[in-house]
CHARMM-style PDB file with segment names, atoms N, HN, CA, C and O in Angstrom:
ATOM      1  N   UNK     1       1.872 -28.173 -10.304  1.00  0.00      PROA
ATOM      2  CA  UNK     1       2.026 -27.936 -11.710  1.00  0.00      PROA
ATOM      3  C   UNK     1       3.362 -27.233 -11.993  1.00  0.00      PROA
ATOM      4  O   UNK     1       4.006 -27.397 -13.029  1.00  0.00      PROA
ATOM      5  N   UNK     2       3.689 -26.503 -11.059  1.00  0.00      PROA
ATOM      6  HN  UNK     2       3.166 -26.370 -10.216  1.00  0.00      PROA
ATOM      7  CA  UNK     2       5.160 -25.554 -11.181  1.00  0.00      PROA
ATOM      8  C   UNK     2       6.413 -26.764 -11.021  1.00  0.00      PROA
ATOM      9  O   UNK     2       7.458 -26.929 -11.651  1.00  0.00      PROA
ATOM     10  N   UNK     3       5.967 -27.300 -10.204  1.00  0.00      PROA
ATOM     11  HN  UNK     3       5.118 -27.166  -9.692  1.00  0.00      PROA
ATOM     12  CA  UNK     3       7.274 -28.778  -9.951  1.00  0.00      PROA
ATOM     13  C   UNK     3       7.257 -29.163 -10.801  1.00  0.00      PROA
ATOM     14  O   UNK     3       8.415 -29.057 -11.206  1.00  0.00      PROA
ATOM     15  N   UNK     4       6.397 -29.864 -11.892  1.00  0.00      PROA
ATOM     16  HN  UNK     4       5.457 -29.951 -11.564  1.00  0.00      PROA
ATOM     17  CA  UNK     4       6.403 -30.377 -13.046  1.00  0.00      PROA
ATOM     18  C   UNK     4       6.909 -29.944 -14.106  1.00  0.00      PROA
ATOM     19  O   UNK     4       7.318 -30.726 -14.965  1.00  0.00      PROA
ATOM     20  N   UNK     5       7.003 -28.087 -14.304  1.00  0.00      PROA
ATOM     21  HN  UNK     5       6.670 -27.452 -13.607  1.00  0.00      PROA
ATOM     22  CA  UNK     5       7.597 -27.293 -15.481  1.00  0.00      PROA
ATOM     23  C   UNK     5       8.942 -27.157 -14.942  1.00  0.00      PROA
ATOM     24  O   UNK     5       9.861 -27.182 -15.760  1.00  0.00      PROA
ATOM     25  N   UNK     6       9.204 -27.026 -13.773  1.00  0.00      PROA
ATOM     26  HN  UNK     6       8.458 -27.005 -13.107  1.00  0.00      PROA
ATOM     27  CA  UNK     6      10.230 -26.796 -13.370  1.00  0.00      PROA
ATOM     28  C   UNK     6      11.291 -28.248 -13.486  1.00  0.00      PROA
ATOM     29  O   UNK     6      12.480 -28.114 -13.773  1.00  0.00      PROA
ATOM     30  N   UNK     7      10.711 -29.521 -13.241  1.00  0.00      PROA
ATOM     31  HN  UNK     7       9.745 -29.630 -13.008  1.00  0.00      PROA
ATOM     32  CA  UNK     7      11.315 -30.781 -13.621  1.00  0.00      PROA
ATOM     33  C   UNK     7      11.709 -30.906 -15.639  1.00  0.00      PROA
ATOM     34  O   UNK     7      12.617 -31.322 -16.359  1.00  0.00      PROA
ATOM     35  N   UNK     8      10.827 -30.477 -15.735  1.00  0.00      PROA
ATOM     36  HN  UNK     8      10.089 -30.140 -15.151  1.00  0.00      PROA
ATOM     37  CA  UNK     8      10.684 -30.736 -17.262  1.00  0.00      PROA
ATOM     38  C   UNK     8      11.775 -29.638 -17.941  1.00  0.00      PROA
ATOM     39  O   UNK     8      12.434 -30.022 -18.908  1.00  0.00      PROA
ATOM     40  N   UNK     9      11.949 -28.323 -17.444  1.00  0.00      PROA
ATOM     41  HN  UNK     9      11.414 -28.011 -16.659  1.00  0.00      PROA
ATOM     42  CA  UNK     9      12.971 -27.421 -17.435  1.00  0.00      PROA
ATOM     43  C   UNK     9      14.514 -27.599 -17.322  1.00  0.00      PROA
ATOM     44  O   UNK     9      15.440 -27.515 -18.129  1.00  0.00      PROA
ATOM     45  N   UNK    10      14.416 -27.877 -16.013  1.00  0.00      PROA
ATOM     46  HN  UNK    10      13.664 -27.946 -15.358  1.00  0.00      PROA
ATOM     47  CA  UNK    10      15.639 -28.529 -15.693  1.00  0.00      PROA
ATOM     48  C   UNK    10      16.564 -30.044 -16.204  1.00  0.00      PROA
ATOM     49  O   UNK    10      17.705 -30.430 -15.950  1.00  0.00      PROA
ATOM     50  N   UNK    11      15.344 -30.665 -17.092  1.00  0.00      PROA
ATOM     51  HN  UNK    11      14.417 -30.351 -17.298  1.00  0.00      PROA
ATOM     52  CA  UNK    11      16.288 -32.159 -17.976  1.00  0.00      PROA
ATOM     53  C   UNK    11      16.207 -30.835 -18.844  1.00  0.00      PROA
ATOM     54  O   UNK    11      17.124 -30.211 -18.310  1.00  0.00      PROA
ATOM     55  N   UNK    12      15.829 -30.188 -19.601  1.00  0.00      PROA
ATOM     56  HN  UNK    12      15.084 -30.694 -20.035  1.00  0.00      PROA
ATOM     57  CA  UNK    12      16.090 -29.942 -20.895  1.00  0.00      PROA
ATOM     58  C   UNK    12      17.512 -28.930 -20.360  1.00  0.00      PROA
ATOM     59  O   UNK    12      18.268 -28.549 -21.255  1.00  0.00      PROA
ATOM     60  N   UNK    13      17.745 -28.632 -19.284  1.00  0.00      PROA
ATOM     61  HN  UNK    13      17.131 -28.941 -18.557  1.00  0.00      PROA
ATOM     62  CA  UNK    13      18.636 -27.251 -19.227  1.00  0.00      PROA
ATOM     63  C   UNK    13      20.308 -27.910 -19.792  1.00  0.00      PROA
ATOM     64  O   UNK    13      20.513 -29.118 -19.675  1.00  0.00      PROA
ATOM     65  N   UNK    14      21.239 -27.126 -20.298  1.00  0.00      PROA
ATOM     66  HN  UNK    14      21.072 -26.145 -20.394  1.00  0.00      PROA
ATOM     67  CA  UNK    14      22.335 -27.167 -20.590  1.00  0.00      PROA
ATOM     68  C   UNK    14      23.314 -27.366 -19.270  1.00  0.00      PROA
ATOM     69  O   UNK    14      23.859 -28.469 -19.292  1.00  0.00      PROA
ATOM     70  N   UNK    15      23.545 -26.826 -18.512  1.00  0.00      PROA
ATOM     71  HN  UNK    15      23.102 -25.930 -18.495  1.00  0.00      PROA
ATOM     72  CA  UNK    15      24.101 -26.677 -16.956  1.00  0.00      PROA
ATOM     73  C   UNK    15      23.258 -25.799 -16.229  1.00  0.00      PROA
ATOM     74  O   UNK    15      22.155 -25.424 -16.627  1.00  0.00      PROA
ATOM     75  N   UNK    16      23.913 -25.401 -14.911  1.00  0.00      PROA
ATOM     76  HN  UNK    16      24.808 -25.706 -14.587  1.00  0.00      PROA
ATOM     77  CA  UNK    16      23.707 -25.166 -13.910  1.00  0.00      PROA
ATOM     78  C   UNK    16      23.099 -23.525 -14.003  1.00  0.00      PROA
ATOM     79  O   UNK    16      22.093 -23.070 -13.458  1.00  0.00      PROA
ATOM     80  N   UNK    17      24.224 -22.737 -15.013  1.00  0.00      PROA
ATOM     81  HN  UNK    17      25.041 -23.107 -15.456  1.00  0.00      PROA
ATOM     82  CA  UNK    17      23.775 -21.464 -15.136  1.00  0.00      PROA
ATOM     83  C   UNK    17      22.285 -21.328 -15.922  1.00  0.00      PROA
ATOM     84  O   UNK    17      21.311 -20.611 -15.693  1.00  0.00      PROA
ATOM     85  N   UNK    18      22.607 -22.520 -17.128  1.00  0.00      PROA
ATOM     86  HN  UNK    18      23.398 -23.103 -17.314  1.00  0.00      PROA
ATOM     87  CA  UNK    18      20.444 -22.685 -17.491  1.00  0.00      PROA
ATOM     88  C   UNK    18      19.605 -22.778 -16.791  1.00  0.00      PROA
ATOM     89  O   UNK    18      18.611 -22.109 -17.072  1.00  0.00      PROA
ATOM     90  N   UNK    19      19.563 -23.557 -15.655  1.00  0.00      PROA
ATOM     91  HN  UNK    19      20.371 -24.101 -15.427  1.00  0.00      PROA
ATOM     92  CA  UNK    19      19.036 -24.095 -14.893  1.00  0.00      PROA
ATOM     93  C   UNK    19      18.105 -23.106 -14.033  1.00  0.00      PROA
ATOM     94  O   UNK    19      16.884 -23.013 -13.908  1.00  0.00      PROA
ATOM     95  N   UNK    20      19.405 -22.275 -13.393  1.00  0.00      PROA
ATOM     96  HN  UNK    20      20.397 -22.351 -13.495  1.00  0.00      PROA
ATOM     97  CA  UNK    20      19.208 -21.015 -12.868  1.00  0.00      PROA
ATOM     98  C   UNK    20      18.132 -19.805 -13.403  1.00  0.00      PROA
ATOM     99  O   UNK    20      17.245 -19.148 -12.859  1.00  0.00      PROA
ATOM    100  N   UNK    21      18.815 -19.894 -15.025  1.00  0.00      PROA
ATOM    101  HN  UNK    21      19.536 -20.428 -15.467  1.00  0.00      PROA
ATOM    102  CA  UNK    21      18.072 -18.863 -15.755  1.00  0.00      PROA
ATOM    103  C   UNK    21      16.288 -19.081 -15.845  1.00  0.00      PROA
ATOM    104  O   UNK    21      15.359 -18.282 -15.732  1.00  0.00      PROA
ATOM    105  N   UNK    22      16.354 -20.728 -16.132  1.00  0.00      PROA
ATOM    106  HN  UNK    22      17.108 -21.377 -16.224  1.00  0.00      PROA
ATOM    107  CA  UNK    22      15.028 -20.754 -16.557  1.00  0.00      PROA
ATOM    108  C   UNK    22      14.178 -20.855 -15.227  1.00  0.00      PROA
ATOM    109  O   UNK    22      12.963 -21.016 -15.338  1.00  0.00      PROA
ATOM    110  N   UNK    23      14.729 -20.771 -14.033  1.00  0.00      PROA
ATOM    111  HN  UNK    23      15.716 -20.640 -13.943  1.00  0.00      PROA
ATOM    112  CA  UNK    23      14.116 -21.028 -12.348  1.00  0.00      PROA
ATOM    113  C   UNK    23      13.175 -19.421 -12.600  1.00  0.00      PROA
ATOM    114  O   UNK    23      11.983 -19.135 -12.706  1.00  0.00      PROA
ATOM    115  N   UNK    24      14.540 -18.610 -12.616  1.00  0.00      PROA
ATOM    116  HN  UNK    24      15.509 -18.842 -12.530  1.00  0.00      PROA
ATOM    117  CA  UNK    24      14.341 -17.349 -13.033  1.00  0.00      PROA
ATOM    118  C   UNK    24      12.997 -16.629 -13.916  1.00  0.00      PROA
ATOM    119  O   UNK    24      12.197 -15.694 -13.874  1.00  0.00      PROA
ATOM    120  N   UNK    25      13.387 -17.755 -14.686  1.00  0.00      PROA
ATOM    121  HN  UNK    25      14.036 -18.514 -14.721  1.00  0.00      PROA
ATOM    122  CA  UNK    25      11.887 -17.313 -15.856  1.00  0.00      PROA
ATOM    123  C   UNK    25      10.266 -17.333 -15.443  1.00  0.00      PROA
ATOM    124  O   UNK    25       9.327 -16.611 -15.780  1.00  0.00      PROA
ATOM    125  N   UNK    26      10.403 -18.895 -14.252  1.00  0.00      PROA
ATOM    126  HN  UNK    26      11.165 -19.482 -13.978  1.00  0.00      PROA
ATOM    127  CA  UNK    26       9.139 -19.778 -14.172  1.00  0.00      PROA
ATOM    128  C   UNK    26       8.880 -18.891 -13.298  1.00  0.00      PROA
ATOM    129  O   UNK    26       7.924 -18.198 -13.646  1.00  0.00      PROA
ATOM    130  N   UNK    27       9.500 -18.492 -11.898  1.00  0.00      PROA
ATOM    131  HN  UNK    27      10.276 -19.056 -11.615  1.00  0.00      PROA
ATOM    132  CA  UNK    27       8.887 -17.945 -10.829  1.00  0.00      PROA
ATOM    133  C   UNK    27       8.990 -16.003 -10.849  1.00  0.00      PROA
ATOM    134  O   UNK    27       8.882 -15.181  -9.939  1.00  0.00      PROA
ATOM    135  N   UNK    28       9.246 -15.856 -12.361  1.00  0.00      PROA
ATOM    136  HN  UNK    28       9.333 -16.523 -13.100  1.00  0.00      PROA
ATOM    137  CA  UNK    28       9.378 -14.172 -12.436  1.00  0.00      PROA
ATOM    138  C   UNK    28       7.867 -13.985 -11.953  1.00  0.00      PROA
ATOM    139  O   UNK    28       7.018 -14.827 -11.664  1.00  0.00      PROA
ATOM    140  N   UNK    29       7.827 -12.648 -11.965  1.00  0.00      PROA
ATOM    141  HN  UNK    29       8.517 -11.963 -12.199  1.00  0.00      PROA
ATOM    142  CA  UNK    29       6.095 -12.092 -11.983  1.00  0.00      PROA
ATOM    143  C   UNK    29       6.176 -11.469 -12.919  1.00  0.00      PROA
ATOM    144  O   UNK    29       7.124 -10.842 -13.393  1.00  0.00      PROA
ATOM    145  N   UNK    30       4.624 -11.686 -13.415  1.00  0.00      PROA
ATOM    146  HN  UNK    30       3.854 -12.195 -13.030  1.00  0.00      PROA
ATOM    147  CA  UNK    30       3.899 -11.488 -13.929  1.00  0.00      PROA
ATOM    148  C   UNK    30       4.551  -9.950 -15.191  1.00  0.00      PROA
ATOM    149  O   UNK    30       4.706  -9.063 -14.352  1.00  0.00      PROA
ATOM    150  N   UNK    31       4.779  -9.575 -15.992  1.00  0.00      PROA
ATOM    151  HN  UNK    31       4.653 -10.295 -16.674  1.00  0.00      PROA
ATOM    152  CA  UNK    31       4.804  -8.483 -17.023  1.00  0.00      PROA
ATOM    153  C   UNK    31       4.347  -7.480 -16.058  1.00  0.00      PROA
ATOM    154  O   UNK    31       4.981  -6.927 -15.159  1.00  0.00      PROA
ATOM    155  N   UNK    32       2.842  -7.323 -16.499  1.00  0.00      PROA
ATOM    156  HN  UNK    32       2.327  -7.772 -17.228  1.00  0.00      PROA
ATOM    157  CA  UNK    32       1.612  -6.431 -15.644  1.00  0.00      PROA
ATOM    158  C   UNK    32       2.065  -6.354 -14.282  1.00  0.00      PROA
ATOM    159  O   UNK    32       2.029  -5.187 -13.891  1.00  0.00      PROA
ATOM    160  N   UNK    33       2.437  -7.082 -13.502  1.00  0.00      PROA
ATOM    161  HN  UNK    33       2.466  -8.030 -13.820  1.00  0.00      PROA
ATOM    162  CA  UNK    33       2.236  -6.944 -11.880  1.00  0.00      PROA
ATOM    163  C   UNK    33       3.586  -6.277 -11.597  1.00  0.00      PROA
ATOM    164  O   UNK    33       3.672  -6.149 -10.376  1.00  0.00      PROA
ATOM    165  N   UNK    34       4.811  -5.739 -12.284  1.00  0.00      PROA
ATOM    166  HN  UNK    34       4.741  -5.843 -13.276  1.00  0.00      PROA
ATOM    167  CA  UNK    34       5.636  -4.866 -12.344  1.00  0.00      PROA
ATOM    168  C   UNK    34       5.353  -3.437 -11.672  1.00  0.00      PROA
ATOM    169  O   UNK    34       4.468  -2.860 -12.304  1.00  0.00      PROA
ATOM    170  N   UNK    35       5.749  -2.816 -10.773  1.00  0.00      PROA
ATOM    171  HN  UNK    35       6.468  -3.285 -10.261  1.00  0.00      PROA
ATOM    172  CA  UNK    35       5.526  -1.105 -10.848  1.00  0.00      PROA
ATOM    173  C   UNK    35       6.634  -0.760 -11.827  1.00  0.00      PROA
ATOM    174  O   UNK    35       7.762  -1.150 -12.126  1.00  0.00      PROA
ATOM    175  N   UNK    36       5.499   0.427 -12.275  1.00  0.00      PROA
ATOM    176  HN  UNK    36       4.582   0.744 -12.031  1.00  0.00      PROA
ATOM    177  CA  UNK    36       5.891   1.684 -13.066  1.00  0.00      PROA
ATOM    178  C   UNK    36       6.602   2.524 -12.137  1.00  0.00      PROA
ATOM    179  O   UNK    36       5.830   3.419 -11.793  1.00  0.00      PROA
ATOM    180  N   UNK    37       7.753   2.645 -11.558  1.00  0.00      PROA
ATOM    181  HN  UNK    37       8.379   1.918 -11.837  1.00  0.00      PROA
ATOM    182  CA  UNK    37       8.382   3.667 -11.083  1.00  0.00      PROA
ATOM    183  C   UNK    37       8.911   5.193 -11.596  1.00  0.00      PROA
ATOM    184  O   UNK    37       9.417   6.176 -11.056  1.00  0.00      PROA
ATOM    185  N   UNK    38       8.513   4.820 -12.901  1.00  0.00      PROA
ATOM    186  HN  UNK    38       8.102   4.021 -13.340  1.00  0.00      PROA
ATOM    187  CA  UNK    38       8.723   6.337 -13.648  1.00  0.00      PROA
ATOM    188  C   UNK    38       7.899   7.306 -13.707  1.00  0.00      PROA
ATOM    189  O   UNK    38       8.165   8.383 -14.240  1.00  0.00      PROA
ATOM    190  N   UNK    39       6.220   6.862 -12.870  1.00  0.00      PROA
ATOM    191  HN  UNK    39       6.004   5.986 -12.438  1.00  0.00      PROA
ATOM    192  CA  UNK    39       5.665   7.826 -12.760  1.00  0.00      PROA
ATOM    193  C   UNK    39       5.993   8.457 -11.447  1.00  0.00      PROA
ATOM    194  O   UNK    39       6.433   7.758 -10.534  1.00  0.00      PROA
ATOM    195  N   UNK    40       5.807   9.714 -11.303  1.00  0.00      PROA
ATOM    196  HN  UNK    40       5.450  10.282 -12.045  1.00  0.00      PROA
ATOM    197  CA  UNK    40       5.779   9.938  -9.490  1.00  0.00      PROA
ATOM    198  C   UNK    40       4.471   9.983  -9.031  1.00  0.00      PROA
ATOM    199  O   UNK    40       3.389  10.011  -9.618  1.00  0.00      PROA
ATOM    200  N   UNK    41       4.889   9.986  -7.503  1.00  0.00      PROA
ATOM    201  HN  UNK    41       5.768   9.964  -7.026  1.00  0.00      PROA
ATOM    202  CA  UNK    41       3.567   9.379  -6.636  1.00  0.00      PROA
ATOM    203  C   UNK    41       2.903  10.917  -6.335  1.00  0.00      PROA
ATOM    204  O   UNK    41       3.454  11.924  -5.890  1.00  0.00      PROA
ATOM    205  N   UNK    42       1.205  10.645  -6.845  1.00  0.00      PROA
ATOM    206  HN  UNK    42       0.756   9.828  -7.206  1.00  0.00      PROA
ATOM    207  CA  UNK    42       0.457  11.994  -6.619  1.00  0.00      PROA
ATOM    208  C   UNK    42       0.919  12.513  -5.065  1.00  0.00      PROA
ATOM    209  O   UNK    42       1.745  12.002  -4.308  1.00  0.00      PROA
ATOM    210  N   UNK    43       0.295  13.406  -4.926  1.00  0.00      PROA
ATOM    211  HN  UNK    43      -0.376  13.821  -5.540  1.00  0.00      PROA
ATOM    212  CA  UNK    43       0.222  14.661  -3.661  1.00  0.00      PROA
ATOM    213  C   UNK    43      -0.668  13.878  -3.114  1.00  0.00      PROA
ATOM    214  O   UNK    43      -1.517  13.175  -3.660  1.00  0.00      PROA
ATOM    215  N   UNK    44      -0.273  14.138  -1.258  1.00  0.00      PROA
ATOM    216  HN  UNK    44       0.418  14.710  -0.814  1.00  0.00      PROA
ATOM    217  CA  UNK    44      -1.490  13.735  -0.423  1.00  0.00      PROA
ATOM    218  C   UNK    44      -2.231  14.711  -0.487  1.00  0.00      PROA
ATOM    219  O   UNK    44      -1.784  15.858  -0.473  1.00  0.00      PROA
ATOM    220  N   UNK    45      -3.896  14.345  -0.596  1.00  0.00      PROA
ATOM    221  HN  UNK    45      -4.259  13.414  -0.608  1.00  0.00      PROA
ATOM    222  CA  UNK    45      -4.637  14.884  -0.265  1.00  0.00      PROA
ATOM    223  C   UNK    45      -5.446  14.741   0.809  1.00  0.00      PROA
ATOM    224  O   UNK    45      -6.542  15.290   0.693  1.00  0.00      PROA
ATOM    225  N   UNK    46      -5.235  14.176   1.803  1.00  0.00      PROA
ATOM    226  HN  UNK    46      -4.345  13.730   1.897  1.00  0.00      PROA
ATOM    227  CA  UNK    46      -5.758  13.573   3.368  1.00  0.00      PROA
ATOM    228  C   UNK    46      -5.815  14.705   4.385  1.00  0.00      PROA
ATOM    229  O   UNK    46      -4.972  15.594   4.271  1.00  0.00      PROA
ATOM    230  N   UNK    47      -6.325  14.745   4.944  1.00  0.00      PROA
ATOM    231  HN  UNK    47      -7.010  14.023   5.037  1.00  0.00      PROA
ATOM    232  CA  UNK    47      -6.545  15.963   6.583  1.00  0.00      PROA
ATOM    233  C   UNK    47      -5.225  15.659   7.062  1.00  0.00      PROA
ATOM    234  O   UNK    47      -4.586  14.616   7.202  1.00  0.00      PROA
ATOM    235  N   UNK    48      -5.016  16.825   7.262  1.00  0.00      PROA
ATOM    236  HN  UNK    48      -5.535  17.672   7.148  1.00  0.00      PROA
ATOM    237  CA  UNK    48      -3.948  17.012   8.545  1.00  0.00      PROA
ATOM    238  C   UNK    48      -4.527  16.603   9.795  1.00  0.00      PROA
ATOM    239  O   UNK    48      -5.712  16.284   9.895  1.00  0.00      PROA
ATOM    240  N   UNK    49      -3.459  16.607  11.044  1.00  0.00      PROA
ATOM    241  HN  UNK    49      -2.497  16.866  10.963  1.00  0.00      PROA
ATOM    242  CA  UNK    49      -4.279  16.382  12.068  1.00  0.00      PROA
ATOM    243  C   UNK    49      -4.886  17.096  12.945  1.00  0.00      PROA
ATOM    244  O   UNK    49      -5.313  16.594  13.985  1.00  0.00      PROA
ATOM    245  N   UNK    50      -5.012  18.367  12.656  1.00  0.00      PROA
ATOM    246  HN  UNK    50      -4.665  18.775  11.812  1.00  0.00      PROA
ATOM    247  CA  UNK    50      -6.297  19.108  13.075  1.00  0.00      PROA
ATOM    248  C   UNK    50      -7.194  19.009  12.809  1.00  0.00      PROA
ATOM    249  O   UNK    50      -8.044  19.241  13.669  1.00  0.00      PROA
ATOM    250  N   UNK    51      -7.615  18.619  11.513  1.00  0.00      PROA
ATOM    251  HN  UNK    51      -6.925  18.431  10.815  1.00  0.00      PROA
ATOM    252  CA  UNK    51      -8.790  18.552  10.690  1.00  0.00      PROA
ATOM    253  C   UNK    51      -9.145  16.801  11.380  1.00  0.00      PROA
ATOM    254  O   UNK    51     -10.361  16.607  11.378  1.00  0.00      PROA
ATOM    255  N   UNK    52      -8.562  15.921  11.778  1.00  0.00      PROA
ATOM    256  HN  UNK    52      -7.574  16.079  11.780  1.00  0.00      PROA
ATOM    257  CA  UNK    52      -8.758  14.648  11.931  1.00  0.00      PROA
ATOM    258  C   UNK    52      -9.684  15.245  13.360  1.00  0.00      PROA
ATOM    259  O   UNK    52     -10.878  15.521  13.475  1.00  0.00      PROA
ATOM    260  N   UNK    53      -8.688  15.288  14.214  1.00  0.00      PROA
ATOM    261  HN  UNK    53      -7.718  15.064  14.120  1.00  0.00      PROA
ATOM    262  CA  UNK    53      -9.368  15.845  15.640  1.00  0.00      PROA
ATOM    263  C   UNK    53     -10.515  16.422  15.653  1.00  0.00      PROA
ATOM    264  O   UNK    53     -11.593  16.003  16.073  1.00  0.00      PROA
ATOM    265  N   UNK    54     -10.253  17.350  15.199  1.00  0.00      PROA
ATOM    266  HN  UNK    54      -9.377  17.689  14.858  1.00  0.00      PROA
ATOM    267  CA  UNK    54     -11.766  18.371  15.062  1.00  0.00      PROA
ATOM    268  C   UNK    54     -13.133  17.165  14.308  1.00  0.00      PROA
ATOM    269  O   UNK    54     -14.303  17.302  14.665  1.00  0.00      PROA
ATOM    270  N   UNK    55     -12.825  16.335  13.532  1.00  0.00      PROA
ATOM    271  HN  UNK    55     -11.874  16.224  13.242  1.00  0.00      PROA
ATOM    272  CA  UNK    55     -13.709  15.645  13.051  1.00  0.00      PROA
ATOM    273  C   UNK    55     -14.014  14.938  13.737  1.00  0.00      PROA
ATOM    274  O   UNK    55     -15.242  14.888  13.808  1.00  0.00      PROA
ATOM    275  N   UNK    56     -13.336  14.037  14.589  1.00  0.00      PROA
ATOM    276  HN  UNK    56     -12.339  14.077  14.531  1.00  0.00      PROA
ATOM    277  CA  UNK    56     -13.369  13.121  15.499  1.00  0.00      PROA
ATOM    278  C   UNK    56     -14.336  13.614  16.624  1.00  0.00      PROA
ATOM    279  O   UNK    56     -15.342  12.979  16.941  1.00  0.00      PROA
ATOM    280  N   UNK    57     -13.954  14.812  17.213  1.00  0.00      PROA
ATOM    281  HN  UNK    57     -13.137  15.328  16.956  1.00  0.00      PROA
ATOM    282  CA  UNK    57     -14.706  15.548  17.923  1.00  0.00      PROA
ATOM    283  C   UNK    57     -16.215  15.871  17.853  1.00  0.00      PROA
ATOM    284  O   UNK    57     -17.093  15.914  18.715  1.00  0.00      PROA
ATOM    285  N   UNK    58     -16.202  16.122  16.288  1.00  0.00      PROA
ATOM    286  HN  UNK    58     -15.488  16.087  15.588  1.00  0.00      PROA
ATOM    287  CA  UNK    58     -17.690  16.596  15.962  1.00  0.00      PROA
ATOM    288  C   UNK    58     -18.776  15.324  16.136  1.00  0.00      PROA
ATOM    289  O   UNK    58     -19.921  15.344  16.586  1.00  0.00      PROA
ATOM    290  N   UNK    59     -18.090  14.369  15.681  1.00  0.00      PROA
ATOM    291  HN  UNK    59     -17.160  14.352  15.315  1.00  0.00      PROA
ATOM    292  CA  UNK    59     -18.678  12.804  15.619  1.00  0.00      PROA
ATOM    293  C   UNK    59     -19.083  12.635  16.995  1.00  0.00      PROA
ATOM    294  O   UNK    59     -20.240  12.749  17.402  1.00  0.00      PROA
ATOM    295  N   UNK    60     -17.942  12.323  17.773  1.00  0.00      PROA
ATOM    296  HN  UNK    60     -17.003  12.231  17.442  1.00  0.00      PROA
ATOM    297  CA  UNK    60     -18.012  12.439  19.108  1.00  0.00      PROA
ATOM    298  C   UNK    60     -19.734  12.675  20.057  1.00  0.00      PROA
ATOM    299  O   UNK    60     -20.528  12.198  20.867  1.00  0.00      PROA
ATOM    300  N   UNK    61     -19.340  14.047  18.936  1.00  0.00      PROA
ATOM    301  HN  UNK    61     -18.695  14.435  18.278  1.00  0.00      PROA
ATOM    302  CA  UNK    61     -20.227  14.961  19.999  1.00  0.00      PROA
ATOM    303  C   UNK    61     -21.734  14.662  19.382  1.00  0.00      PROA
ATOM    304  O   UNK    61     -22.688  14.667  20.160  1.00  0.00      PROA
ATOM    305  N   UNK    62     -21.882  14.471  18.354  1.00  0.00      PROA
ATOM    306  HN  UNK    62     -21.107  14.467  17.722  1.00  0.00      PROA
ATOM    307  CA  UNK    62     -22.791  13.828  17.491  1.00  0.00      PROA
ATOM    308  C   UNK    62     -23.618  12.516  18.016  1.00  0.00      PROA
ATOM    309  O   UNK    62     -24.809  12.215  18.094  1.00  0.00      PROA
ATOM    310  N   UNK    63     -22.322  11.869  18.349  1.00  0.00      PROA
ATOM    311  HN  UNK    63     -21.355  12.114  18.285  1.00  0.00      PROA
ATOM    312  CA  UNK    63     -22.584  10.732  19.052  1.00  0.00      PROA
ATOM    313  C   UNK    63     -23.339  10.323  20.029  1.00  0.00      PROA
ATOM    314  O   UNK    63     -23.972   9.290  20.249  1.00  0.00      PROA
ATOM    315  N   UNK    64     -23.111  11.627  20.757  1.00  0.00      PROA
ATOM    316  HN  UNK    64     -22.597  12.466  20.578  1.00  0.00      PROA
ATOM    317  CA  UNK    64     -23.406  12.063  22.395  1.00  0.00      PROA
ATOM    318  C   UNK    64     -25.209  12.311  22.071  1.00  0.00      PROA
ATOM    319  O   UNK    64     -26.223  11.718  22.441  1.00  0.00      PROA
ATOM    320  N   UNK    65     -25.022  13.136  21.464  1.00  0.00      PROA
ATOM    321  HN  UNK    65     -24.199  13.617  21.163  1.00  0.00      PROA
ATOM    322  CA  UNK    65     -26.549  13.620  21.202  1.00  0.00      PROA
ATOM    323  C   UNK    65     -27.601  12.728  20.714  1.00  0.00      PROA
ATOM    324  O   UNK    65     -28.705  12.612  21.246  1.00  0.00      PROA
ATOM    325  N   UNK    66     -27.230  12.153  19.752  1.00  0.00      PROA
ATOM    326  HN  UNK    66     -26.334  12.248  19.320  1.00  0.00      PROA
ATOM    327  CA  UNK    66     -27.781  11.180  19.157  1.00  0.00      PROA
ATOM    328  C   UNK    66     -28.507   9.651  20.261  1.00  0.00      PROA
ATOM    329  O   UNK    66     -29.639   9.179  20.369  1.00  0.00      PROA
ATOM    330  N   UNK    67     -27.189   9.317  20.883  1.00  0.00      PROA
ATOM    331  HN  UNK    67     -26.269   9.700  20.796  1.00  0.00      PROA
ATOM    332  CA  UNK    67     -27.627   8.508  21.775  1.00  0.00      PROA
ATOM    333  C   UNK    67     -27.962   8.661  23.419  1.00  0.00      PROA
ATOM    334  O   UNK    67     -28.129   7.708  24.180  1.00  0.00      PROA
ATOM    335  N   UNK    68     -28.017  10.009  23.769  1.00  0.00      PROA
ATOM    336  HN  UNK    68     -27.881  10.783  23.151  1.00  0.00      PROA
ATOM    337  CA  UNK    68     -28.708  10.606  24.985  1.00  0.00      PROA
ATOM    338  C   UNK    68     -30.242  10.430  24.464  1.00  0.00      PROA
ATOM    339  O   UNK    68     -31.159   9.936  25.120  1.00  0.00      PROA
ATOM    340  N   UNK    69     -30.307  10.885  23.296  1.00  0.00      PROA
ATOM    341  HN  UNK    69     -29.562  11.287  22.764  1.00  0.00      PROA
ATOM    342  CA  UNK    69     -32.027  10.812  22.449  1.00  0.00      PROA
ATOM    343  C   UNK    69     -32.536   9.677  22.626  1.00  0.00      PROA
ATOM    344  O   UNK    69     -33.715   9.609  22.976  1.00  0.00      PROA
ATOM    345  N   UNK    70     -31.764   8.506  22.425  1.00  0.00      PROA
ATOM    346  HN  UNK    70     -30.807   8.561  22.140  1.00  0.00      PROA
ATOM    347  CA  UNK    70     -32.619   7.420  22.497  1.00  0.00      PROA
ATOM    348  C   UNK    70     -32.720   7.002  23.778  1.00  0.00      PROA
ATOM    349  O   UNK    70     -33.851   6.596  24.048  1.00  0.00      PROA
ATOM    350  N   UNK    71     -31.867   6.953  24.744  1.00  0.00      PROA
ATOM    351  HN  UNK    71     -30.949   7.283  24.525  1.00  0.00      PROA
ATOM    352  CA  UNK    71     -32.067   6.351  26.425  1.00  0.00      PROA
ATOM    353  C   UNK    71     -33.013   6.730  27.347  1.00  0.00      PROA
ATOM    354  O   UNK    71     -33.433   6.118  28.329  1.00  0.00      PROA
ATOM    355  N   UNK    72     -33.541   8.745  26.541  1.00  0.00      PROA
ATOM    356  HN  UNK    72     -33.199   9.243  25.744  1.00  0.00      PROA
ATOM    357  CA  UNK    72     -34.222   9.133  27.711  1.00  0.00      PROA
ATOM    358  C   UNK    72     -35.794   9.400  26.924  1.00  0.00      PROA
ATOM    359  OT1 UNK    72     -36.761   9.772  27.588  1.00  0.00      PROA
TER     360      UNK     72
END
């Protein structure tokens, strides 16, 4: 369907620089699908990596317990 607007584009174009422009137009994106770069990007709020470890650990160990329970 894009080959077709894009054929139909290109007889109507004036030259080469139209041509260009309206290529330009068909395959822009979207308005909406633009970033807003004028906002700034929030603060991480994620664990450091102590807090990862230590969690990892607890699971771990969680883990351990949990499935020693069921084998024996």
């Amino acid at each position: 369907m894009l080959n077709a607007a894009e054929a139909a584009m290109d007889m109507a174009a004036e030259d080469d620089a139209a041509r260009e422009r309206n290529r330009a137009k068909l395959y822009a994106p979207p308005r909406g699908a633009r970033r807003d770069t004028s906002k700034s990007r929030p603060a991480a709020t994620g664990m450091s990596l102590d807090q990862v470890k230590a969690m990892m650990s607890a699971v771990a160990q969680e883990d351990a317990q949990l499935t020693r329970g069921r084998s024996g």
